[in-house]
Phi, psi and omega in degrees: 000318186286344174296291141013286182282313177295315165312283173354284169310342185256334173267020199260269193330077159287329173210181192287313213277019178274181193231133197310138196254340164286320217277337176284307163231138190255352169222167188288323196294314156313333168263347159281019204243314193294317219274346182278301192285329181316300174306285189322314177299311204270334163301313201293284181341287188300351177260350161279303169322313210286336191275293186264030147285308185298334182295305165306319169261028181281313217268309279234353143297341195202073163302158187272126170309308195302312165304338180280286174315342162309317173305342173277343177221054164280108187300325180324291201275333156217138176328316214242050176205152176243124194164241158257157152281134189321163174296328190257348114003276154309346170252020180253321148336305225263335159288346191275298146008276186297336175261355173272001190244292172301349181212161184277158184208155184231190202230192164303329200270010186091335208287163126352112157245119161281346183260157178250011113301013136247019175271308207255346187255349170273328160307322159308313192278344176297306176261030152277345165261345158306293209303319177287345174228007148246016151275007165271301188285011160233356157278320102041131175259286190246103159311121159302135189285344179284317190294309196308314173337298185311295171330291172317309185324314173283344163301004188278032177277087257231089185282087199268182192249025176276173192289135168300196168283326190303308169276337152296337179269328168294356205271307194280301193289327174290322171278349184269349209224012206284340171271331176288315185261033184047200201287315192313297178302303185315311206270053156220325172299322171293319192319272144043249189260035103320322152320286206279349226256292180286341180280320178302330156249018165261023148309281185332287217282029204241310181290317178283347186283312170319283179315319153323304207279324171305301173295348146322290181286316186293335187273333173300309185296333184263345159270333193280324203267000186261316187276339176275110188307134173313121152255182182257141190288120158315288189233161195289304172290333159332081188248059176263182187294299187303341173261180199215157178259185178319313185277017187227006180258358172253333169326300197309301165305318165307277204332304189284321157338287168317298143332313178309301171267356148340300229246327166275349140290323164281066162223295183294348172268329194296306189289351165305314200285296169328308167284328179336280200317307175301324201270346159288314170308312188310301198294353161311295199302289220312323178304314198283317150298325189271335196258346185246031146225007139262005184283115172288175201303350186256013196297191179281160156271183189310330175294306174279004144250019162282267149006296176248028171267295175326318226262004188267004174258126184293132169303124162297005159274285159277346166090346213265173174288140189289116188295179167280338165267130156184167231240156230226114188260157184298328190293337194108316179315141178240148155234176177273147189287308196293324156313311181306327191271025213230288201276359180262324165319307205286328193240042153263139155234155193307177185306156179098313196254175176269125194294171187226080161242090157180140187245155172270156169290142170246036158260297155211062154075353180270140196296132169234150162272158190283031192229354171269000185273129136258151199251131176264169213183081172269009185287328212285055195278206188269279210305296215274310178287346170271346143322310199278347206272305185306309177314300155289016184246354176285314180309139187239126180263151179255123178131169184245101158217185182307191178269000185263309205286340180262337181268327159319291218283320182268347203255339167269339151309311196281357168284326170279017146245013169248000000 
């Protein structure tokens, strides 16, 4: 036993300032006392973190009001607010718990801690004095750099991500016993700590899941809160966003007014832009299906019947077949570049009066501004640019100059041979 113990201590003893693993446990029925309750303790934990991790993401399809709204008024996540604590707040206890079980932590001081009831009670007073000195320096106009000192300072609680003691001492007893209990007893010993292994890194992807299911719930709360209608402010102290006093509802209204339809032209452009695009993909695909199934082995390729499926589409205007350039109205609807610029001459008017930029559509009639017309370019295939690429590296400069100054230099030959 006492050997036992002396292996234990020496693979415990990371430093002078950790504390004797003899001085703890003085018979083997005491070091099976730690390791049993340790193991047990450390199961509970992680299946209560784990119940309520799962519980919290069964909802992240449909959160619960109440959970959203906790995030808004979590002291835990802002200071100058009064209420419950958020769901992940409360589930950040129960990791801190768990992590105070599962990974080694030091103190300020370099020591060890071993009990997880000052692990956890130190992990509290850290961020209570975080909290406590960045509602000062933000009630604060000009903060003092001594407050800031102070802040860092308390951050010195070291969560490191190494094996616990707990699992060093089960490391140590597997190597000490490696002859006695034979191949069976090793590989139920890897098992083991392999165990233990996963769980620390299934911590890792539990925290990110966490953060996740939390950024979650805050983009619900900025919908809610983007979505929830003005009232009139009750009281004089009522400072939430949605309410407004009296002398503030017709500002308010031009204001959101104004916004409205802001927002609702750039909506009607995006989506102009949007149908543009689906309806090129579709007439791809539908080309892309008719040619490979009349065509026979010797047909055009796919390029060229992409090629003439554009060129089988009309200008509303001129009747004529529509090119691979041609300009794109917010509504989706296209014309040929020589029309557009034809009715943009026309819907110039003389000096004095006010220009009108902005044209109807002439399919269906809906107004665009010209700065909302986009021009589009489907000639720019794979094949045309390696053409075009050989082509300019085929051009020869006369002279000796560098290499940006001679590829500047071809590259403005091949646009004038172009």
């Amino acid at each position: 036993a006492t050997e036992l113990l002396g292996k234990i201590e020496t693979a415990v003893l990371g430093n002078r300032n950790s504390p004797r693993v003899a001085s703890r446990f003085r018979s083997l029925s005491a070091l099976k006392y730690y390791i049993q309750t340790g193991l047990d303790s450390l199961e509970a934990s992680r299946q209560k973190l784990l119940d309520q991790l799962i519980e919290i993401d069964g909802t992240m399809a449909k959160p619960r009001d109440d959970d959203v709204e906790r995030v808004r008024y979590c002291p835990k996540c802002y200071g100058d607010v009064g209420g419950r604590l958020c769901v992940h707040c409360e589930l950040d206890e129960l990791f801190q718990a768990y992590e105070a079980r599962l990974f080694l932590k030091r103190g300020n001081d370099g020591r060890v801690i071993s009990s997880v009831e000052e692990a956890v009670d130190e992990q509290r007073k850290r961020l209570e004095r975080n909290q406590f000195f960045w509602n000062m320096d933000k009630s604060s106009k000009n903060p003092v750099q001594e407050a800031k000192s102070k802040r860092d300072a308390a951050k010195m609680l070291v969560v490191s991500r190494s094996p616990s003691e707990l699992e060093v001492i089960l490391g140590a007893i597997r190597s000490y016993f490696k002859k006695q209990i034979g191949r069976e007893g090793i590989s139920a010993a890897n098992k083991h700590i392999l165990l233990l292994e996963g769980m620390r890194k299934e911590y890792a992807h539990a925290r990110s899941l966490a953060i996740a299911q939390a950024q979650v719930l805050r983009a619900y709360d900025e919908i809610k809160m983007a979505t929830s209608r003005l009232r009139l402010r009750e009281n004089v102290d009522d400072n939430s966003i949605d309410a407004v006093s009296l002398e503030e509802l017709d500002i308010r209204s031009v204001e959101n007014s104004s916004e409205k339809f802001v927002s609702l032209a750039t909506l009607s452009r995006i989506r102009g832009k949007l149908r543009y695009l689906q309806g090129l993909v579709l007439s791809k695909q539908k080309t892309e299906t008719d040619s490979s199934k009349d065509a026979p082995v010797g047909c055009p390729s796919r390029e060229n019947g992409n090629e003439n499926q554009v060129a089988e589409e009309i200008c509303p205007i001129c009747q004529e077949n529509l090119p691979n350039q041609r300009m794109v109205f917010q509504c989706g609807h296209v014309t040929c570049c020589k029309c557009l610029f034809a009715i943009t001459e026309r819907r110039m008017v003389p000096i004095g009066k006010q220009q009108d930029k902005s044209v109807f559509c002439p399919t269906c009639r809906q107004r665009s501004d010209f700065d909302s017309i986009a021009f589009a370019d489907d000639r720019r295939s794979g094949a045309i640019d390696r053409r075009c690429e050989n082509f300019e590296a085929s051009i020869s400069v006369q002279g000796s100059y560098g290499t940006k100054i001679e590829a500047i230099t071809r590259r403005i030959l091949w646009i004038k041979s172009t």
